[in-house]
MARBA-39265 format. One record per residue: residue in one letter; x, y, z of N, C-alpha, C in turn. Coordinates in steps of 0.2 Angstrom, whole numbers, plus 5000, padded with zeros to 4 digits. Layout:
N
aXYZXYZXYZ...
***
This chain:
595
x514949734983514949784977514249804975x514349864974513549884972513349864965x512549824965512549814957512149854952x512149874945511849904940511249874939x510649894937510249884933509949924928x509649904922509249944920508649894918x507949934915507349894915507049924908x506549834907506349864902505649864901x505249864896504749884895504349794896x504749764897504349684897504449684907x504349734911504349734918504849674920x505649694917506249644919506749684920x507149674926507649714928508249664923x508849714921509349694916510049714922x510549684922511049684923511449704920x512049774921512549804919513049824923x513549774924513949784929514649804924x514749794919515149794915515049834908x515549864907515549904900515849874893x516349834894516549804889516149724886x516049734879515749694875515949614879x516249584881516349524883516149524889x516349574892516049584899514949574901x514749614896514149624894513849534890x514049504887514249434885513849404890x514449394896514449354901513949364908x513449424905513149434909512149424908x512349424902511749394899511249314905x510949314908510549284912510049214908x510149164907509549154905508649164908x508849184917508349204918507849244914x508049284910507749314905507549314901x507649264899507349204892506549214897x506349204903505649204906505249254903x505449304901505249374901505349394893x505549314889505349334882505949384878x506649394884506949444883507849384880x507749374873508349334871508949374872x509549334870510149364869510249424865x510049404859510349474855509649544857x509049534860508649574863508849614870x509349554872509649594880510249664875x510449654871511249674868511049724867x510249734862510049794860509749834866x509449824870509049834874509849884879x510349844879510749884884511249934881x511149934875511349964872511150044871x510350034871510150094871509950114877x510050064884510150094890510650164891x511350144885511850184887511950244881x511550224877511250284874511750284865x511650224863511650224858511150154855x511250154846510850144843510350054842x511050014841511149964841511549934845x511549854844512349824848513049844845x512949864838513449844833513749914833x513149964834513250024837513750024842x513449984846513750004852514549974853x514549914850515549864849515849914848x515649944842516149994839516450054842x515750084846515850124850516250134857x516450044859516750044865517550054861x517750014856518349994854518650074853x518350114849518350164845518350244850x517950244854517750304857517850304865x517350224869517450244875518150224878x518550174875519050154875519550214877x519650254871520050334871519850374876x519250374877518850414881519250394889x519250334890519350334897520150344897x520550344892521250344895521150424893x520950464890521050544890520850564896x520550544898520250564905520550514912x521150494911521550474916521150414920x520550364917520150344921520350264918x521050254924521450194927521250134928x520650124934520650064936519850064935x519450024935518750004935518649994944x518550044946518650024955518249954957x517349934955517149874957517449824956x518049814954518649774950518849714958x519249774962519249784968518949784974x518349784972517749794976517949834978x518149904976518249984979517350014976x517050064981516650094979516650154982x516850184976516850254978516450314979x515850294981515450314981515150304990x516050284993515750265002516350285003x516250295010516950355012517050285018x517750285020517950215024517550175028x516950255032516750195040516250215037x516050245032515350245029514850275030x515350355032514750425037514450455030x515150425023514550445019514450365013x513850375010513650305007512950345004x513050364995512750384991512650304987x512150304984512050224981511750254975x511950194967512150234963511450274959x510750244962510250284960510250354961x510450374967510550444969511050484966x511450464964511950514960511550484952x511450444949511050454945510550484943x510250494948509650534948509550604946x510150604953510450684955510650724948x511150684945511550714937511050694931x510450664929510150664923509450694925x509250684932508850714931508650804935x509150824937509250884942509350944935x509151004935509251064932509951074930x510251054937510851094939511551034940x511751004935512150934934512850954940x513050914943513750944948514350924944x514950934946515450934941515850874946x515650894954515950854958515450814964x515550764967515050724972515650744978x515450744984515950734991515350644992x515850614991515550544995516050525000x516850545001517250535005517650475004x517650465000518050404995518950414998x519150384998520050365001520150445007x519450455012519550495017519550455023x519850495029519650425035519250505040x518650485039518150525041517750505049x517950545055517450505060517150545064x516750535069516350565071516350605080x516350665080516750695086516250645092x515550665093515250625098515550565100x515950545097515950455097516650455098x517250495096517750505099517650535105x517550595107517350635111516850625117x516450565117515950535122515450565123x515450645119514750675119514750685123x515250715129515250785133515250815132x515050875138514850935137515650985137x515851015133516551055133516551125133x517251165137516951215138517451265130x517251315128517551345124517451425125x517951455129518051525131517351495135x517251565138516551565143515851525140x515851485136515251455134515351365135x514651355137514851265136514451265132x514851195126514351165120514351075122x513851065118513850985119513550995112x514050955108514250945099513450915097x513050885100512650855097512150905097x512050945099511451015101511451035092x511151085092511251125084511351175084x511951205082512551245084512251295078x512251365079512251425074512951425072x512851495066513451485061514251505066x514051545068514651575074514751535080x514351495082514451425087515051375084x514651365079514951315073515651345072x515651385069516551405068516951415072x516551445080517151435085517151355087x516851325087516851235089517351215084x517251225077517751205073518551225074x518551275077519351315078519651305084x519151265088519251255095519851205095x520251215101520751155101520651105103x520051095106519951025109519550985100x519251025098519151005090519650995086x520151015085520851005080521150955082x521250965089521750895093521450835092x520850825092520450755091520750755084x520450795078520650765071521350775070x521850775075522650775072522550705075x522550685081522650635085522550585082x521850575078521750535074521850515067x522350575065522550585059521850575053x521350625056520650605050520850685045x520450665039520550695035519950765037x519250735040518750785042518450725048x518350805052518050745059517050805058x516650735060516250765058515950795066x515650885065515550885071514850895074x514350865070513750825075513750775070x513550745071513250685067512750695065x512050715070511250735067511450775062x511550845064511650885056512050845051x512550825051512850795045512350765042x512050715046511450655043511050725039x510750765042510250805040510250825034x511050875033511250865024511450825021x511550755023511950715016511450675012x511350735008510850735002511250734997x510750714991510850764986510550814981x510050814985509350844982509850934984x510150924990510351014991511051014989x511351064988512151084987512851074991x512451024997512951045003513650995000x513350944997513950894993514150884988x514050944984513850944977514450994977x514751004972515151064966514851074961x514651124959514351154954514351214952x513951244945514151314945513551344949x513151334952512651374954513151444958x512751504960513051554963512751554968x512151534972511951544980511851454980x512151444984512051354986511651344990x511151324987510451294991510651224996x510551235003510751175007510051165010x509951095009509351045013509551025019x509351035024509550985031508850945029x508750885027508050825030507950835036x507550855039507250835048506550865047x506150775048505250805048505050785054x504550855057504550835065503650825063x503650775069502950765068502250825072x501850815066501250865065501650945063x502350945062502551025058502950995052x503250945049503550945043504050965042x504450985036505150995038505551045041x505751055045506151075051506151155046x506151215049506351285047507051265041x507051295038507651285033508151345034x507951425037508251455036508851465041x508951445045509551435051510151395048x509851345044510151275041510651315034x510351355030510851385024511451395028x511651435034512351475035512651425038x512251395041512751305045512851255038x512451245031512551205026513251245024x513151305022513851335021514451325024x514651325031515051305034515351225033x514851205032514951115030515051115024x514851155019515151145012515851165010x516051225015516551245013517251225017x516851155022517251115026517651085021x517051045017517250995014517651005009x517451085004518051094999518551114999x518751115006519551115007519951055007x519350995009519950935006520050934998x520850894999521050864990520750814991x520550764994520150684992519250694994x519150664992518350614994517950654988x518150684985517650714978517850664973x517250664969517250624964516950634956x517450654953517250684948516650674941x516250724940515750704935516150684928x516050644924516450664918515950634912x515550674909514950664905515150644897x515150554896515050544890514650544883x513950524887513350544883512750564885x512250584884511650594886511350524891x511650484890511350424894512050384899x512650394899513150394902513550434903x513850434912514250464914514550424919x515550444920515950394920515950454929x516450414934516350444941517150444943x517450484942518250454942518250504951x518650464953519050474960519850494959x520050544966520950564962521350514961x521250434963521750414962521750364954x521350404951521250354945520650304943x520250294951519750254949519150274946x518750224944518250254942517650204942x517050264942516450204941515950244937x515350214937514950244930514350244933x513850284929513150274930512850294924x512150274922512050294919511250304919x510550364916510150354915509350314917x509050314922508650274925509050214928x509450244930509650124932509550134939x509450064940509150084949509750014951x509650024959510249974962510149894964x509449894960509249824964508649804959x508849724958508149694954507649704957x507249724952506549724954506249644955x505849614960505649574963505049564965x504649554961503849554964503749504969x503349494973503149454979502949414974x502649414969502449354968502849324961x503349374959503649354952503849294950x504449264956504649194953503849134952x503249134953502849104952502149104948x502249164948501649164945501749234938x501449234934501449304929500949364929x501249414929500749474930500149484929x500249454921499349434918499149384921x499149344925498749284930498649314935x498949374937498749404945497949454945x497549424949497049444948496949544952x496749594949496649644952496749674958x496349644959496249664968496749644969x497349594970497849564971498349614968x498349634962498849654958498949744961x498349764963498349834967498949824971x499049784975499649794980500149794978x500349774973501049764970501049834964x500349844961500449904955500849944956x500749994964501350014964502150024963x502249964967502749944968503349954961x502849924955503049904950502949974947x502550014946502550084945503350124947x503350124952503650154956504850144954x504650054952505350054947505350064942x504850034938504750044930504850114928x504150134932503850214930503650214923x503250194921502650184917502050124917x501550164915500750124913500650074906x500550024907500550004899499949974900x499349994901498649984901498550024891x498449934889498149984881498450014877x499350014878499650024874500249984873x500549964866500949924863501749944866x502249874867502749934873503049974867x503049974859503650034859503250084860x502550124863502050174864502350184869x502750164875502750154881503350214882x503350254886503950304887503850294897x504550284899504450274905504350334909x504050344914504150424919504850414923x505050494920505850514924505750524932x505850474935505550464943506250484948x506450544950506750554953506550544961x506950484963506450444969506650484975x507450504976507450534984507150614982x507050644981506650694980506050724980x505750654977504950624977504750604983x505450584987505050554995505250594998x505550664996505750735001504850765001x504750774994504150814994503650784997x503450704994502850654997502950665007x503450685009503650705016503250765019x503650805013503150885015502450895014x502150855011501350855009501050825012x501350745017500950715021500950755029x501450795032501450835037500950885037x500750935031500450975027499950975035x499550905034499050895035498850895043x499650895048499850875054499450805053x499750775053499350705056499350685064x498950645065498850605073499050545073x498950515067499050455067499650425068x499950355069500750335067500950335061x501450345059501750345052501650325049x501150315043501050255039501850235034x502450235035502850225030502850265026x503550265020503650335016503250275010x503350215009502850195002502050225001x501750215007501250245007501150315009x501450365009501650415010501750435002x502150414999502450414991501950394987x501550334987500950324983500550374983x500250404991499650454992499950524988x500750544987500850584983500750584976x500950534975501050534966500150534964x499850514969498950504966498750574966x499050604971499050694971498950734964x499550694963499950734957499850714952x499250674951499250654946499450624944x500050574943500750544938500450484941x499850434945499850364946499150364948x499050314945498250294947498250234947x497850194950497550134949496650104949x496350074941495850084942495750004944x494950034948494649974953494149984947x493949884945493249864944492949864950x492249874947491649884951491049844947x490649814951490349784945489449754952x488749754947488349744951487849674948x488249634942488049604939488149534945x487649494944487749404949487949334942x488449314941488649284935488249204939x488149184931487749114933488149064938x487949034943488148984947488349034953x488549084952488649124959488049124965x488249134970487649134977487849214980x487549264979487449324983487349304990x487749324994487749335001487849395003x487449445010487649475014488149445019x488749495020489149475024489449545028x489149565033489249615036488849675032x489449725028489149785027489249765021x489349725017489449695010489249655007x488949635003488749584997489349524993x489549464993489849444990489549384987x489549374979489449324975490049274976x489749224977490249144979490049094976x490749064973490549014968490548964972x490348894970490548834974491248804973x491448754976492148724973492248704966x492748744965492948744957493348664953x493148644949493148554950493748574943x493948484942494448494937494148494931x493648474926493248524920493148604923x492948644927492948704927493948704924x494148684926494948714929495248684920x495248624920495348604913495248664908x494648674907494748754902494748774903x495048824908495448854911496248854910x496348804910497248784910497448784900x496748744898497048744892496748814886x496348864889495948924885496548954883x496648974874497149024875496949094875x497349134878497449194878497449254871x497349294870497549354866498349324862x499049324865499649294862499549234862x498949204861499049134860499349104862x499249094869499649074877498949034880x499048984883498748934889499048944895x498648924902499048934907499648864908x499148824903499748764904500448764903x500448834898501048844895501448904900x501148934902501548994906501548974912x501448934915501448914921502148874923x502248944928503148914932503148854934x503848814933504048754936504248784942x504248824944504348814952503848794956x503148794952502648754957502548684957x502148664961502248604963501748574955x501848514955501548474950501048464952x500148464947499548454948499548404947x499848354941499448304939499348244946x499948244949500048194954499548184961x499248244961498648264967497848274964x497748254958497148244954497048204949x496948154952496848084947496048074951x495548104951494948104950494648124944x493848114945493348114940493348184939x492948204932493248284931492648314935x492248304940491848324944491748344951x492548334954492848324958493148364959x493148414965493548474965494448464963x494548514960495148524959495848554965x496348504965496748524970497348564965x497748614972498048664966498248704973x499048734969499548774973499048844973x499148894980498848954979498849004973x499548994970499649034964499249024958x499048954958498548914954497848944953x497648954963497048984964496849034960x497349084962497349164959497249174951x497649134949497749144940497049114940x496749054943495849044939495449104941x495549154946495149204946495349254941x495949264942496049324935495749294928x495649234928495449204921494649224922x494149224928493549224930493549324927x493949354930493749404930493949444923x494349414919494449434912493849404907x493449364909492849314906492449354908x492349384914491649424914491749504918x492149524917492449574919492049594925x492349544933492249584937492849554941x492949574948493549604951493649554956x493949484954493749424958494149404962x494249384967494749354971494449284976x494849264980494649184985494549254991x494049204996493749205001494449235007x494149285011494749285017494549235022x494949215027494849175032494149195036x494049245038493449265042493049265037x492949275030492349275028492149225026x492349155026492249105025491949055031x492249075040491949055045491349095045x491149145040490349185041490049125035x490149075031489849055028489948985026x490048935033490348885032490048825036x489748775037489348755039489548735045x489048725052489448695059489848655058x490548645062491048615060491048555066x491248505065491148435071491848445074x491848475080492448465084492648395087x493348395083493548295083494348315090x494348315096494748315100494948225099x495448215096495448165094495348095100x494448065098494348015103493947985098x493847925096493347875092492647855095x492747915100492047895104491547965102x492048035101491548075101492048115096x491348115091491348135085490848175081x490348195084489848215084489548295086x489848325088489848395093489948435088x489348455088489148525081489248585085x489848605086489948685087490248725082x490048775083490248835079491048845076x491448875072491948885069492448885075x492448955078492948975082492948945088x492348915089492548885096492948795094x492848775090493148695087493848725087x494148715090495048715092495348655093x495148615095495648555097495648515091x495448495086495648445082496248455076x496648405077496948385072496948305069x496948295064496948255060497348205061x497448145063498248085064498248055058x498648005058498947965052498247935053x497947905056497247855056496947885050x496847975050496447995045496648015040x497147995037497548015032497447955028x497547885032497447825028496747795025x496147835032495447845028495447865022x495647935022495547985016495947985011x496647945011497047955004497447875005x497547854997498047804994498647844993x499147814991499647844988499847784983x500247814976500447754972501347774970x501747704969502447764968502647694962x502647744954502747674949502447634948x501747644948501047604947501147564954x501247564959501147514968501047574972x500447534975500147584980500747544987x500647624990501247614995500747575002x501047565007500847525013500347605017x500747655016500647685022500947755016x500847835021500847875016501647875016x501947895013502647915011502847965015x503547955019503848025023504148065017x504548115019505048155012505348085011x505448085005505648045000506048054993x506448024992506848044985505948044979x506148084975505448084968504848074973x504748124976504048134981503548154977x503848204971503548234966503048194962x503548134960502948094956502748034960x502448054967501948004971501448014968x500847974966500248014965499847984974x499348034973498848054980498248054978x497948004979497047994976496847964983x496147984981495647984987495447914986x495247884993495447814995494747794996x494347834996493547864996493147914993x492747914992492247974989492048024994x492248074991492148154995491648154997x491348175003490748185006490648285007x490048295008489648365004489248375009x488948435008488748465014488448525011x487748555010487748625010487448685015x487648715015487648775018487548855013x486948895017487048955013486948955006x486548905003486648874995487348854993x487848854996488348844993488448764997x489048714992489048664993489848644995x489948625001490748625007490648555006x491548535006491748485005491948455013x491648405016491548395025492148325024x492748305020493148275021493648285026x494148255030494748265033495148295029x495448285024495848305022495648345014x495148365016495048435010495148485015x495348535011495548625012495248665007x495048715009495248785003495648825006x496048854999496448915002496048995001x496349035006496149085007496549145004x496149215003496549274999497149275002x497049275009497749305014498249305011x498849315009499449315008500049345010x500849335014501349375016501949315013x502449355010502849335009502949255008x502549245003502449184998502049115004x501849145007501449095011500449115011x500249055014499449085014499349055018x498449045019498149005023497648955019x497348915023496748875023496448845027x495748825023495248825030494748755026x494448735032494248665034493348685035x493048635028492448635031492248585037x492548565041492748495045492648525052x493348555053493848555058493948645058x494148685064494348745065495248725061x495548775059496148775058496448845062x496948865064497048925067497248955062x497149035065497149085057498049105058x498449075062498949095061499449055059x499049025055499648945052499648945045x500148985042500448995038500748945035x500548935024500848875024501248895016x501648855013501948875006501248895001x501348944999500848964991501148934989x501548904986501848864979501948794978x501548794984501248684987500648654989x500648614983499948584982499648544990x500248564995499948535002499948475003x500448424995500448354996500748335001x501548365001501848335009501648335014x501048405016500548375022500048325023x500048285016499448245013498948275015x498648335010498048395010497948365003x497348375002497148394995496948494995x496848544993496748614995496348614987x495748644990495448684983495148754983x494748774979494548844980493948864979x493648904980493148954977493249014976x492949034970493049094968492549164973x492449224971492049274975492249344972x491749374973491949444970491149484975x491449534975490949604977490649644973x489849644974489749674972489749754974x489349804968489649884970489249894975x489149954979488749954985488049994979x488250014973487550054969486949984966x487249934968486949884967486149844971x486449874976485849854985485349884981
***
């Protein structure tokens, strides 16, 4: 079943799969409590999704109006009941999803009265029946998959080898190319639509590379031909039937029905970094990858204004990625595709409707080391120790919030891998790392992030490659040539104790029940090193982590020992079960008006 959502202004997608008051009840998430969004603020909030005032508004509304409403209008069964969706035709040649007809009906000029989604039609495909041979009709040979003119096309359709397959089959409509079907099953054009428009504008999609989209004008008299296919069936149309400016119900002929209503989109919003971390902790230059993203569902900017200022943009998205299409060809490009997101973004900065501003800063904050680094300049802190992080964790915010406080239990627990002196780097999940930059760069307004993996081998001291022998230990080579070492348990038991219940254990712990409250203290004092002015931690078992990030993993790197750069590890783990301690440094660019 397809699910509802609607979103609110606290960047939290909401759940509405249901219209009656009990139903809406039991749908209520506590996950939402995360996002400060309580029960009786979900009630109102969805309430005015569907376009009335309050909750109270809305109980009475369901008992009183849309109650009535749905039996005058003969709408029977709630089809997702059933897992019916009518909005899919059996083998699913057609499949509108409920953004699209949402979109289509509240935000289009021209609202339809009817959808062709093919709903209770058994719909197939001639190529795939027919093998996609070449057949003859009167003196002419056609192969159904070509792109047939308007007079092709209607003797193809009249043809007996065409009507025999759709009797044989007993199909309701056989489709007779598949490309062109695909090409029109929009809804941005009229091919699927019932409406009162009087000349029916038909979109075929096809963008060819370096021309854009395909001619359109051949495609109106064959959109016709498919239009006036389809309004000869009695089934697979689905009725508009308009209750309020922010709801409309979708009834099918056999009484079913389903709804849509006003912005709602088909799927929670999900930030790559959501379940861990908080918006306000994600530092800039990180937050840019995701701005869109979150633009793009939302559709509003709340930079400096209070949410009820906030009015979301009416973002008609399959239309916005028709145009975004026709403006990126514009230009013929040479390149590979970059994807229609990046396609979409490069549009809307067009068009003005999205921007994202970049800090730029030429100021060097106290303790920072300005480095040249290829064609760039970056200020690098040293390792960030647990008094730096301490105030940090505990500074409140504007809402009178600490990070102690808003920090997810999905992360791994600090306390247990930092029973050190406060002078002593601080170990910490990567999610960890990031929030102390965004704190650095709300403190001095510049654009901070952690080091990337190569920038970090440009500024790291020789590294001792340890092929593990107790004899040679000593071979000062460079980063990328030191490949062989890895650390054994011998250097685990140098570097770190472990305690479970105030008893230090024999040996480190495998996975274990309550691993969480091991604690992991250093079995020795950290040994130092500097290079470049800055100051690297040359133990075994210290790390820093680096910017990199995919799909909730990261990296880290070894003032010691080469690591490879393609060893991905959890961002949301303090690296105890590896017995790692991981810490950071901060770093930012300065502007190039700065040199």
């Amino acid at each position: 079943m397809q699910k509802k959502y609607f979103f609110t202004k606290e960047y939290s997608s909401c759940p509405l799969n249901g219209l009656s008051p009990n139903e809406i009840k039991k749908a209520y998430s506590n996950e939402l409590s995360k996002d400060k969004i309580g029960r009786q603020k979900y009630y109102k909030l969805l309430s005015k999704a569907l376009g009335f005032n309050d909750w109270g508004d809305y109980q009475k509304a369901y008992s009183e109006k849309i109650i009535p409403f749905l039996k005058e209008n003969d709408l029977t069964q709630y089809a997702p009941e059933n897992e019916k969706n009518i909005l899919k035709s059996e083998h699913g040649d057609v499949n509108f999803s409920y953004r699209q007809v949402s979109d289509r009906i509240f935000l289009s000029n021209n609202i339809p009265k009817k959808i062709f989604t093919g709903y209770d039609c058994k719909i197939d495909n001639f190529d795939y029946l027919h093998g996609g041979f070449p057949f003859k009709i009167g003196n002419k040979i056609f192969i159904s998959s070509e792109k047939l003119d308007k007079n092709d096309l209607e003797s193809f359709i009249q043809s007996d080898i065409y009507l025999d397959i759709k009797e044989n089959h007993e199909l309701d409509y056989l489709i007779h190319s598949f490309a062109t079907w695909q090409g029109f099953k929009n809804l941005l054009g009229d091919t699927f639509i019932l409406n009162n428009a009087k000349n029916k504008q038909h979109l075929n999609i096809e963008y060819w590379h370096e021309q854009g989209l395909a001619n359109q004008e051949p495609y109106q008299e064959i959109g016709d031909v498919l239009h006036n296919q389809l309004k000869k069936l009695d089934k697979g149309w689905i009725e508009i039937i308009r209750f309020n400016e922010n709801l409309v119900f979708l009834k099918a002929n056999d009484g079913k029905y389903d709804y849509v209503f006003k912005n709602m989109r088909n799927e929670l919003y999900n930030a790559e970094f959501g379940e861990y971390i908080k918006i306000k902790n994600i530092p800039s230059l990180l937050n840019e990858k995701h701005d869109f993203d979150r633009w793009l569902y939302f559709g509003f900017k709340d930079k400096n204004k209070k949410p009820k200022d906030i009015h979301p943009l009416d973002i008609w998205l399959e239309r916005d990625e028709h145009l975004a299409e026709i403006e990126y060809y514009k230009n013929k490009p040479k390149e590979s595709y970059p994807g229609i997101k990046k396609i979409l973004k490069d549009y809307y900065i067009k068009e003005n409707k999205y921007s994202y501003y970049r800090k730029s800063t030429n100021k060097i904050i106290d303790g920072f080391i300005a480095l040249e680094l290829g064609n760039k300049t970056l200020c690098i802190s040293n390792l960030i120790t647990l008094k730096d992080y301490a105030e940090f964790y505990l500074t409140k915010d504007e809402n009178n919030q600490n990070y102690q406080k808003s920090r997810f239990n999905s992360l791994e627990n600090l306390f247990s891998v930092n029973q050190e002196n406060e002078n002593a780097p601080i170990s910490v999940t990567w999610y960890d790392a990031i929030a102390y930059c965004r704190y650095i760069e709300n403190k001095y307004n510049v654009p901070t992030r952690l080091l990337f993996h190569d920038e970090y081998e440009m500024i790291c001291p020789p590294l001792v490659n340890k092929e593990y022998s107790p004899t040679d230990i000593n071979m000062n080579l460079n980063y990328v040539q030191n490949k062989l070492y890895t650390p054994s348990i011998a250097d685990i038991r140098n570097e770190l104790k472990f305690f479970y219940q105030d008893k230090q254990l024999a040996s480190p712990p495998p996975s274990m029940h309550d691993f969480e409250n091991v604690l992991m203290k250093l079995a020795k004092p950290l040994e130092f090193t500097e290079n470049n002015g800055l100051i690297f931690c040359t133990n075994e078992r210290f790390n820093e982590w680096t910017n990199e990030f995919r799909n909730g993993h990261s990296k880290f790197v070894s003032a010691k020992y080469y690591i490879d750069k393609n060893n991905w590890v959890l961002a949301s783990s303090t690296m105890k079960y590896k017995y790692r301690k991981v810490g950071f440094r901060v770093c930012y660019e300065l502007s190039k008006d700065s040199k």
